[in-house]
TORKOL-4160 file (C-alpha; in steps of 0.2 Angstrom, whole numbers, padded with zeros to 4 digits, m for minus):
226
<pt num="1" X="0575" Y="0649" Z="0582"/>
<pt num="2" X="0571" Y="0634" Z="0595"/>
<pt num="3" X="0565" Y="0620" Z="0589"/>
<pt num="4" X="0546" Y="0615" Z="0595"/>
<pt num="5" X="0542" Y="0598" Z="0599"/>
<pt num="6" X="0525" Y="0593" Z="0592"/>
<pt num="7" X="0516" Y="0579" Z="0599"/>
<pt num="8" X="0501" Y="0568" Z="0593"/>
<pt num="9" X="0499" Y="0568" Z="0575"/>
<pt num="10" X="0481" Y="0568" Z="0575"/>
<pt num="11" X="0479" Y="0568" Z="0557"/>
<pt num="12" X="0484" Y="0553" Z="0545"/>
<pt num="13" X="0484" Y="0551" Z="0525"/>
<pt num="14" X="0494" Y="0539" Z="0517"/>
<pt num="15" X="0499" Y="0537" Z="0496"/>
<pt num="16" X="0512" Y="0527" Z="0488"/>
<pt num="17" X="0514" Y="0534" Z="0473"/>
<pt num="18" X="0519" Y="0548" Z="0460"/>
<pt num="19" X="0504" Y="0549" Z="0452"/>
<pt num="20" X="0490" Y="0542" Z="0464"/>
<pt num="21" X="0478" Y="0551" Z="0474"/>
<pt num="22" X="0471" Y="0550" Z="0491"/>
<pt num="23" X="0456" Y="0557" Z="0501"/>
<pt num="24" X="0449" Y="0558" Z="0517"/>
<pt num="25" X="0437" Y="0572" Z="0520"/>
<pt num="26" X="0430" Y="0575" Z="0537"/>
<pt num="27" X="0428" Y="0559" Z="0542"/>
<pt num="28" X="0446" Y="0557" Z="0555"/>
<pt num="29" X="0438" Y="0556" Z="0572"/>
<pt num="30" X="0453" Y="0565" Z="0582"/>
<pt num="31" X="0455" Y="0580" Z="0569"/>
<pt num="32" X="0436" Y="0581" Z="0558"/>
<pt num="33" X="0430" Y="0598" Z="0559"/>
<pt num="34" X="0450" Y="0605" Z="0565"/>
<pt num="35" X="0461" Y="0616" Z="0554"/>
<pt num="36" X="0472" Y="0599" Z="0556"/>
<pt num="37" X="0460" Y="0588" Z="0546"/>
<pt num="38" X="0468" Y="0583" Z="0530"/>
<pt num="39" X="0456" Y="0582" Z="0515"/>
<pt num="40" X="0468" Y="0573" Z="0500"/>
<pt num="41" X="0484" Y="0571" Z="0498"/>
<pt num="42" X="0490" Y="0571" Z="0481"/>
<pt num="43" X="0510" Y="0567" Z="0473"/>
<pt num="44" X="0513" Y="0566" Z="0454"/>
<pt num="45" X="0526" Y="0572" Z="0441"/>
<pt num="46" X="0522" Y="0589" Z="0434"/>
<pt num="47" X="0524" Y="0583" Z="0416"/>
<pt num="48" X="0530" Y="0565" Z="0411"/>
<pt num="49" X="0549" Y="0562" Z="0413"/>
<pt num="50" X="0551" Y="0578" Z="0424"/>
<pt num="51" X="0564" Y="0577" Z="0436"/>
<pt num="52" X="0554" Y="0587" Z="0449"/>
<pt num="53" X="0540" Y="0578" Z="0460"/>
<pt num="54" X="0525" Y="0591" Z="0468"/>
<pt num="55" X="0519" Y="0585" Z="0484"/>
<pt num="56" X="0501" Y="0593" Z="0488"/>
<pt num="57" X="0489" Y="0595" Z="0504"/>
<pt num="58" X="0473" Y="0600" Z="0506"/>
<pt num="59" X="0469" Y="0604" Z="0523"/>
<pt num="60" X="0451" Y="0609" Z="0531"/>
<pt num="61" X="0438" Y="0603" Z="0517"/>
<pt num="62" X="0422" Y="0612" Z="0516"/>
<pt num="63" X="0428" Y="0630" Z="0517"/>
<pt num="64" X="0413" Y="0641" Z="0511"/>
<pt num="65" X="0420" Y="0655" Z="0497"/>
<pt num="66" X="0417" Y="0668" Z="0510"/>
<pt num="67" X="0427" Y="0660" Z="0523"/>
<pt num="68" X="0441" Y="0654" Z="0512"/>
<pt num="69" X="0454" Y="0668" Z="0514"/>
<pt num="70" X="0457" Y="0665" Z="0534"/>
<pt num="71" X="0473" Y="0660" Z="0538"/>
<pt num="72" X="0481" Y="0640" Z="0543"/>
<pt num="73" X="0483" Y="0637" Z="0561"/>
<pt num="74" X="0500" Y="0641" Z="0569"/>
<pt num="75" X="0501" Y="0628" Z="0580"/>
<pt num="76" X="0500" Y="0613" Z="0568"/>
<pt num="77" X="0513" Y="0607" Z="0557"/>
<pt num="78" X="0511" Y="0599" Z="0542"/>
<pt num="79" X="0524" Y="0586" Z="0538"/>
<pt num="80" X="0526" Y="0575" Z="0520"/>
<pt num="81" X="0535" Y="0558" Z="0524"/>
<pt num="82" X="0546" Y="0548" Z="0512"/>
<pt num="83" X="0551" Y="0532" Z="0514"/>
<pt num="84" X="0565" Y="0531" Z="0505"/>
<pt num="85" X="0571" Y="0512" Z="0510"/>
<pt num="86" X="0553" Y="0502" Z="0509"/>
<pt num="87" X="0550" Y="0500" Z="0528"/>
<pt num="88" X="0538" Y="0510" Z="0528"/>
<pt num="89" X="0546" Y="0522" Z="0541"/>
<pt num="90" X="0551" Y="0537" Z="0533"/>
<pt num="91" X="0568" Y="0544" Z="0530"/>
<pt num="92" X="0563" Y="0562" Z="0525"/>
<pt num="93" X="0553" Y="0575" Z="0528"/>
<pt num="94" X="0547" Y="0591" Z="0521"/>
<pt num="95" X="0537" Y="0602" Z="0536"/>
<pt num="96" X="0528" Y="0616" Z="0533"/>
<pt num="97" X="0523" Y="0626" Z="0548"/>
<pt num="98" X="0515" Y="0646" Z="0547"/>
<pt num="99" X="0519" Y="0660" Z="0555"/>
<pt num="100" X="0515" Y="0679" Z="0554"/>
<pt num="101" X="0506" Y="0675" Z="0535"/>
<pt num="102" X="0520" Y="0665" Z="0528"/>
<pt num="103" X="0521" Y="0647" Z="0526"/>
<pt num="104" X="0540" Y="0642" Z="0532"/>
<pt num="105" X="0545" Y="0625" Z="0524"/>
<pt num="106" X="0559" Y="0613" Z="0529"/>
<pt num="107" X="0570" Y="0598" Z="0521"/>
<pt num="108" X="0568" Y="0586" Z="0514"/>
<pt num="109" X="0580" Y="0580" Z="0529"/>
<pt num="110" X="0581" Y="0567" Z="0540"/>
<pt num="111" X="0570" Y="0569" Z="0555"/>
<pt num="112" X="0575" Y="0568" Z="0572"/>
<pt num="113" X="0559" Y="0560" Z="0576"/>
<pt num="114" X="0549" Y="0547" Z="0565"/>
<pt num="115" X="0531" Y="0543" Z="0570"/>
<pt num="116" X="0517" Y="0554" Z="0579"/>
<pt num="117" X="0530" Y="0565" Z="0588"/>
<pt num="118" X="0539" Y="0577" Z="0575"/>
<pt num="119" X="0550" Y="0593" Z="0579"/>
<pt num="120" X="0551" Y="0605" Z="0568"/>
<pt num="121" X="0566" Y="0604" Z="0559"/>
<pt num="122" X="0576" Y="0621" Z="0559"/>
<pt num="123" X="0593" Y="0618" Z="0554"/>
<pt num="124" X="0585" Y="0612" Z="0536"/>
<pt num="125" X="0575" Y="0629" Z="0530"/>
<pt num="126" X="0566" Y="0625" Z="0513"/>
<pt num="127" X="0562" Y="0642" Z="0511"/>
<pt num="128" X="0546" Y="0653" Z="0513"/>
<pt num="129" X="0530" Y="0659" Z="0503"/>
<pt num="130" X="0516" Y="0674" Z="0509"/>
<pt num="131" X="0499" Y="0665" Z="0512"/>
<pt num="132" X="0489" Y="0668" Z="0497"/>
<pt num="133" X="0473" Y="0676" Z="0496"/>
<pt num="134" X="0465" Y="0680" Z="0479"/>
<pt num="135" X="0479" Y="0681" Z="0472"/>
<pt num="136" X="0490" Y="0667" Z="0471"/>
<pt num="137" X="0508" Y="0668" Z="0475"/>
<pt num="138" X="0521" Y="0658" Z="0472"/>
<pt num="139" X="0539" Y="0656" Z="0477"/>
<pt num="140" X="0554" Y="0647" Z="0471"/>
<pt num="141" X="0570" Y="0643" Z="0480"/>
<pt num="142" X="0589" Y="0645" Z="0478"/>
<pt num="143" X="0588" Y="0624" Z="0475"/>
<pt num="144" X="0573" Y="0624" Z="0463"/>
<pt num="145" X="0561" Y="0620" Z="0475"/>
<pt num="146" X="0543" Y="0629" Z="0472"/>
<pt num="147" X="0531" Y="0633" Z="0488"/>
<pt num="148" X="0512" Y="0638" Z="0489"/>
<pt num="149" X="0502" Y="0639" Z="0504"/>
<pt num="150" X="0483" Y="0647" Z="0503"/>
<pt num="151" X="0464" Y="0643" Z="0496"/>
<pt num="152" X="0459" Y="0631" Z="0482"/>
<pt num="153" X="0445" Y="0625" Z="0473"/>
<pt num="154" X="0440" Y="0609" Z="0481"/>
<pt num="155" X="0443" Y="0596" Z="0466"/>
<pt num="156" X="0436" Y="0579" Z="0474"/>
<pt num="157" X="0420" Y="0576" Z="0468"/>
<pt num="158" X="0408" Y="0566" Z="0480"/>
<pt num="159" X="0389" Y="0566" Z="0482"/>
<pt num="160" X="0394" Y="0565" Z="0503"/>
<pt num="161" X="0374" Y="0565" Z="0508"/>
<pt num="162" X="0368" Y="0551" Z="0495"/>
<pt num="163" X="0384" Y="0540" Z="0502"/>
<pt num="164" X="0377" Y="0542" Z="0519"/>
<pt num="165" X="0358" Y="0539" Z="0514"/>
<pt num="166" X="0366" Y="0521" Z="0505"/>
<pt num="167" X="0377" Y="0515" Z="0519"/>
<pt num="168" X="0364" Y="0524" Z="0533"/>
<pt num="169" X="0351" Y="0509" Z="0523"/>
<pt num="170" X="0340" Y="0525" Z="0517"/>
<pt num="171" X="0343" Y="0526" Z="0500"/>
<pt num="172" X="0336" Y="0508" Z="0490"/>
<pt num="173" X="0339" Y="0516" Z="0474"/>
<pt num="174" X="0360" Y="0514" Z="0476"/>
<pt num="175" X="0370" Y="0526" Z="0472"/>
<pt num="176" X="0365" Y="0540" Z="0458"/>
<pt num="177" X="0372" Y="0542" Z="0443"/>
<pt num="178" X="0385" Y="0554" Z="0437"/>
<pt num="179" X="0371" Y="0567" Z="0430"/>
<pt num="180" X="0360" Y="0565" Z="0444"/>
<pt num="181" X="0374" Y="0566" Z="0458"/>
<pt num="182" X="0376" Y="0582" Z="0468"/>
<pt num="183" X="0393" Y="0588" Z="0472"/>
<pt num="184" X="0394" Y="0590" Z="0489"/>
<pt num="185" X="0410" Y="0600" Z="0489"/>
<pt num="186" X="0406" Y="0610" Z="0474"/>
<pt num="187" X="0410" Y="0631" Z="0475"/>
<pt num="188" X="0420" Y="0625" Z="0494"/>
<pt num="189" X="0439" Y="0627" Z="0495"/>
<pt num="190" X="0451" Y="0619" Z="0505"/>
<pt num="191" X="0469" Y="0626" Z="0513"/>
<pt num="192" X="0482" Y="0619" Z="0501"/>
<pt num="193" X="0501" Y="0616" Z="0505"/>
<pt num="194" X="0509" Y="0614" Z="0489"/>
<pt num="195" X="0528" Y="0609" Z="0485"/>
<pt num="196" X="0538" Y="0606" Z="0471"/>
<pt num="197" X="0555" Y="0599" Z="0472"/>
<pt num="198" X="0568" Y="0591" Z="0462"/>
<pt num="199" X="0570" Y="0574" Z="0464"/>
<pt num="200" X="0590" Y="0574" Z="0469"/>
<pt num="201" X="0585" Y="0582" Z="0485"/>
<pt num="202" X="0574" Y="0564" Z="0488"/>
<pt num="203" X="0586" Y="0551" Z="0483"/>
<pt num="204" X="0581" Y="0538" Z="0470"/>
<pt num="205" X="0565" Y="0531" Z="0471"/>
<pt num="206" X="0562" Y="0512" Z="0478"/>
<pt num="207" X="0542" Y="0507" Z="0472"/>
<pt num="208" X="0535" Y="0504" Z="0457"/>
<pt num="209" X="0513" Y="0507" Z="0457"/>
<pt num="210" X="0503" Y="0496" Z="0446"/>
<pt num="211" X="0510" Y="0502" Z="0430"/>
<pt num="212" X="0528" Y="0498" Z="0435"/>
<pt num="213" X="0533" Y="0516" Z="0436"/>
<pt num="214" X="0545" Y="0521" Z="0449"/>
<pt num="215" X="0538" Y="0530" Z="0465"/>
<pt num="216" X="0542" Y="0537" Z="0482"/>
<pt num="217" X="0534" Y="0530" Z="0495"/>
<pt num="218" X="0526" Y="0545" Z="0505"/>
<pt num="219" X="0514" Y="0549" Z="0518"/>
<pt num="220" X="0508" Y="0566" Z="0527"/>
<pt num="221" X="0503" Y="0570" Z="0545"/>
<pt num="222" X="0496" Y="0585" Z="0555"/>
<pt num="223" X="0505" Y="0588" Z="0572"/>
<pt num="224" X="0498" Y="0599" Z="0583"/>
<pt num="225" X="0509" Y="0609" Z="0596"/>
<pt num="226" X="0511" Y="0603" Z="0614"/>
């Protein structure tokens, strides 16, 4: 299989931590409104003290119920960055790319590339999963990793047109409260890239988050093909 060189990540979400969160719907200027536009980005530990870390991203917020079983774009890679030293560059990758109604997955390993430009990174197969539809499928490596790629329930709650009344100067009242806020993203899914892998395969961590804890400093892109 050649490797593809990917240019111009045109979609940008940072998080440093393993049990923070981070969201950004349809608001990037060079991806809103693309299959590359990354909604959240989210790393935790699935239970405390696991030895496992799950990486996942939500691509493409505001996909209708009747729209959400379409497929990802084949021409944008998704790539997870670890920064394993605290440069703030990163030293691993996990890609995710789809073809043919699989999502193929790849490292974590040492990219070739760091920064906007990415190739996809071949020699290091994760492993594959089908694309869910209704059914959600999963899929678990020869090295414990577990992959998912298909629809999911929208969970970030936000009143998006009540936030634009009160910066846009239209809404004197403020911001509603919890029972009177609408959730925009209510009954819409996004297209989540989800994986699970054990922490030996991403080194020892070198942050600590507010509470001291140990964490991997990580970051995702979207590339698009050239």
């Amino acid at each position: 299989m050649k490797k593809t060189k990917l240019l111009f990540g045109i979609g940008l979400l940072g998080l440093a931590g393993a049990i923070l969160v981070a969201a950004d719907h349809i608001d990037a200027p060079s991806s809103m409104g693309t299959s590359a536009d990354i909604a959240d980005f989210y790393g935790f530990e699935p239970s405390e003290g696991s030895d496992n870390t799950v990486f996942v991203v939500d691509l493409q917020s505001n996909v209708l119920p009747d729209l959400a079983y379409g497929s990802f774009d084949e021409m944008v890679l998704t790539e997870i960055n670890i920064d394993t030293d605290g440069d703030l560059v990163e030293d691993l990758v996990i890609q995710a790319i789809p073809r043919d109604g699989k999502m193929y997955f790849f490292g974590p390993v040492k990219p070739t590339k760091t920064g906007l430009d990415s190739q996809v990174m071949v020699s290091s197969p994760l492993g594959s999963v089908e694309i869910s539809g209704t059914t959600a499928i999963k899929a678990t490596t020869a090295n414990g990793a577990t992959l998912f790629a298909g629809p999911r329930q929208d969970s970030f709650f936000f009143d998006f047109f009540q936030f634009n009344a009160v910066i846009g100067g239209m809404a004197p009242g403020g911001f509603k409260t919890a029972d009177e806020a609408v959730d925009t993203f209510e009954g819409k899914n996004t297209m989540s890239i989800v994986v699970e892998v054990p922490n030996t395969l991403l080194g020892t961590p070198t942050g600590a988050n507010a509470l001291q804890l140990p964490v991997y400093k990580t970051w995702v892109t979207t590339n698009k093909k050239q």
